[in-house]
C-alpha positions as CSV (number, residue, x, y, z in Angstrom):
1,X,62.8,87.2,95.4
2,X,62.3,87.5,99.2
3,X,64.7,89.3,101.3
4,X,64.0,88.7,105.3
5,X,65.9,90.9,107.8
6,X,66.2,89.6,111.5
7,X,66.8,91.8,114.8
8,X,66.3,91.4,118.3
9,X,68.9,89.3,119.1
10,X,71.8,89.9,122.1
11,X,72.8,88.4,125.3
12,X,70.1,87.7,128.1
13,X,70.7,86.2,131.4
14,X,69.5,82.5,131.4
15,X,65.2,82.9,132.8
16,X,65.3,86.3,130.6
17,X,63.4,87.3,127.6
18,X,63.9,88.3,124.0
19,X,61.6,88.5,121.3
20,X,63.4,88.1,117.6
21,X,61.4,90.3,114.5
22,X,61.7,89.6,111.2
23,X,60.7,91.9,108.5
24,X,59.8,90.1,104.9
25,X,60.1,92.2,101.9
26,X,60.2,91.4,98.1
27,X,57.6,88.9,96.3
28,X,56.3,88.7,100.0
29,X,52.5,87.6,98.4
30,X,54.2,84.3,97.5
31,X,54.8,83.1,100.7
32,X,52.9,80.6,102.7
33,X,55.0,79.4,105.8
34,X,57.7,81.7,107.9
35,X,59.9,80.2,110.5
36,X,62.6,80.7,112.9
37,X,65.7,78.1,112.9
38,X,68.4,78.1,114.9
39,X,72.2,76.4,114.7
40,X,74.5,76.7,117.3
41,X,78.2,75.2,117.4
42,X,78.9,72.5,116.0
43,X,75.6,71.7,116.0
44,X,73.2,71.7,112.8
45,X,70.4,73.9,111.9
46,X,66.9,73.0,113.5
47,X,63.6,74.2,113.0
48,X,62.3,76.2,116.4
49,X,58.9,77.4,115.7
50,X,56.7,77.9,112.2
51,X,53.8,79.5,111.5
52,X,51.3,79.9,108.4
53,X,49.6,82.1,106.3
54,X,46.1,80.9,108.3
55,X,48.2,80.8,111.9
56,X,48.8,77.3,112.3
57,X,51.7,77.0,114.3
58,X,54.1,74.1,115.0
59,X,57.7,74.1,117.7
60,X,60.4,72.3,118.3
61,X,59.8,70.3,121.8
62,X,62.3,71.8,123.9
63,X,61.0,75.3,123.0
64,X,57.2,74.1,123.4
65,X,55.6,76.7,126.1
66,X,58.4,78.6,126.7
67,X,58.5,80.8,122.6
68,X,55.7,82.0,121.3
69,X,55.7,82.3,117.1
70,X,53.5,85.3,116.1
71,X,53.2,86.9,112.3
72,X,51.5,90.1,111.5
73,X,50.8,90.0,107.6
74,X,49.8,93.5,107.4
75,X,53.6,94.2,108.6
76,X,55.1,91.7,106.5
77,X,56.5,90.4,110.2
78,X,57.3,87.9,111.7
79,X,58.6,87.3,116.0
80,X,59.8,84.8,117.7
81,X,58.7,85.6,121.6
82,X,61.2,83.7,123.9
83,X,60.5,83.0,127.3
84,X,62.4,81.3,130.2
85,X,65.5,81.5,128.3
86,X,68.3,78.5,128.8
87,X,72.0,78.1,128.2
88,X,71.0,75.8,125.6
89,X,69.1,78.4,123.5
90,X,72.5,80.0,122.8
91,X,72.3,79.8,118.8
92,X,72.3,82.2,115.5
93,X,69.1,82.3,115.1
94,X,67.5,82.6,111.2
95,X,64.7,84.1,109.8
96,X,63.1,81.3,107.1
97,X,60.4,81.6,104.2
98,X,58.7,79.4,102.0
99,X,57.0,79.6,99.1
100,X,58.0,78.2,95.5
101,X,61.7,78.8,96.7
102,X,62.8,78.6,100.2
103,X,64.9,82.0,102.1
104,X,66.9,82.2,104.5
105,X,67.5,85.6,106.8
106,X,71.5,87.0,107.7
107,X,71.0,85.2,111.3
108,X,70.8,87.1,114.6
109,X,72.8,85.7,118.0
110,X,71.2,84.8,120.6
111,X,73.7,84.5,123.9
112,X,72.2,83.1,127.2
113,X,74.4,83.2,129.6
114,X,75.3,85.1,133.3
């Protein structure tokens, strides 16, 4: 079993920054790939940004040079960096792991707005 634990989320005026942490703990050796998704009304849940084991990184197109997916495997950790936030990136945002089984974080909101 994995449990993840997200924080960092809140409200940010749209161009604003927030970076999102998520902390990994359980039968963390058996994961390979973390990843932020977010869902926001009415909407369905869509992969933002992934990252490795090795670092390899992959993002959604819309969030391409503006988040920044970074993982720390001493800490078990892993961030989301957001950048030139917009209206659109209002969401819950989850915390995601893979390994044999795939988890899924509580969700932290994510409100950009003025």
């Amino acid at each position: 079993q994995v449990q993840l634990v997200e924080s960092g989320g809140g409200l940010v005026q749209p161009g604003g920054s927030l970076r999102l942490s998520c902390a990994a703990s359980g039968s963390i050796f058996s994961i390979n790939t973390m990843g932020w998704y977010r869902q926001a009304p009415g909407k369905q849940r869509e992969l933002v940004a992934a990252i490795t084991r090795g670092g390899s990184t992959r993002y959604e197109d819309s969030v391409k040079g503006r988040f920044t997916i970074s993982r720390d495997n001493a800490k078990n950790t892993v961030y989301l960096q957001m950048n030139s936030l917009k209206p659109e990136d209002t969401a819950v945002y989850y915390c995601n792991a893979a390994s044999a089984m795939i988890y899924w974080g509580k969700g932290t909101l994510v409100t950009v707005s003025s």
